[in-house]
N, C-alpha and C positions, 0 to 999 in steps of 0.2 A: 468268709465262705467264697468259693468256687461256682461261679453262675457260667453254665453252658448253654448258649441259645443256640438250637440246631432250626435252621434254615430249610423247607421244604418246597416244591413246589406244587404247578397244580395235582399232579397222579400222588406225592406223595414223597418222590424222588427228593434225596438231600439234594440240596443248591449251594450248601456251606455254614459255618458253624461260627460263632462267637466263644470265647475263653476270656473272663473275665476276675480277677480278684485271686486272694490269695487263701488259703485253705486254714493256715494257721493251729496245725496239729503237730507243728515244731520250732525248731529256732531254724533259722534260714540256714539253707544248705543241707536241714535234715528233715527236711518237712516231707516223708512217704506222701501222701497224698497229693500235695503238688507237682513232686517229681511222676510220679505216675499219671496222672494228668496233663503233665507237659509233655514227657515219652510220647503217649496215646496223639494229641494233638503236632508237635513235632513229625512225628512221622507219616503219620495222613498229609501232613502239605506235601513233604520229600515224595511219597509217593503217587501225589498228584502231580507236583513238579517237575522232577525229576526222572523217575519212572515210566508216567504215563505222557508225558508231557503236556498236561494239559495248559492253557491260558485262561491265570489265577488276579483276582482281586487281591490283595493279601496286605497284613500290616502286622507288625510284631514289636511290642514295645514292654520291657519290666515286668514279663510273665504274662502278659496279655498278648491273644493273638487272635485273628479273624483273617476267614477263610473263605471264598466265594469265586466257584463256579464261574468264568465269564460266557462259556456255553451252556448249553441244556447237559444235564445228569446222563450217561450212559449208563450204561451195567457194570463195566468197569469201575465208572469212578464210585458208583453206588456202593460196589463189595466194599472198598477203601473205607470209603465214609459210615456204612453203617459198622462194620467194623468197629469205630473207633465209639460209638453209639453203644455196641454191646462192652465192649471196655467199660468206657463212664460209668454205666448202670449198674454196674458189677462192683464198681466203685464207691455206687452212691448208695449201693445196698449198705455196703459195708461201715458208711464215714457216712450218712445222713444229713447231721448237722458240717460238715468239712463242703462238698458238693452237691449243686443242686441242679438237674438238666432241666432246661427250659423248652 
C-alpha cells in the first residue's frame, strides 16, 4: 500500500507531502496506481521547483518521495499542492486498499 502523509500547517495551508510504499496492483512497470501516484507527485515537486521556484526540502529514493516547503505556503504553491490532494483522493476512492492519504 501507498501511504501519503500531507503536511499542513497552522491556517491549514500544505507545507509538503510524504509518498511512501508501493501500491502493488501489478508487476513492476505496470502497476496503474503507482504510476499515477508517482505522475501526481512528480509533477507537484517540478512545479514547485522548477516553475514556481520555490526553496524545497526534498529527497526521492525507489519510489518514495518527500516534499517540504522551506518557506511559509503561498497561494500559489497551495493551488499545486492541493491539486495533487484532489488527484490522490480520487485515487483512493477508486484503489482503497492500493492508497491511503494520511
Amino acid at each position: 500500500m501507498i501511504r501519503v502523509r500531507i503536511e499542513r500547517d497552522a491556517t491549514g495551508r500544505i507545507r509538503g507531502f510524504e509518498a511512501k510504499g508501493h501500491a502493488g496492483a501489478g508487476p513492476k512497470g505496470n502497476d496503474i496506481v503507482c504510476a499515477a501516484v508517482s505522475v501526481l507527485t512528480d509533477s507537484v515537486f517540478l512545479g514547485l521547483d522548477r516553475h514556481l521556484k520555490r526553496p524545497l526540502e526534498w529527497s526521492a529514493d525507489s519510489g518514495d518521495i518527500s516534499v517540504r516547503l522551506k518557506d511559509a505556503p503561498d497561494e500559489m504553491t497551495e493551488a499545486i499542492l492541493a491539486t495533487m490532494v484532489l488527484g490522490l483522493t480520487e485515487i483512493q476512492k477508486l484503489y482503497p486498499d492500493k492508497l491511503r492519504i494520511l
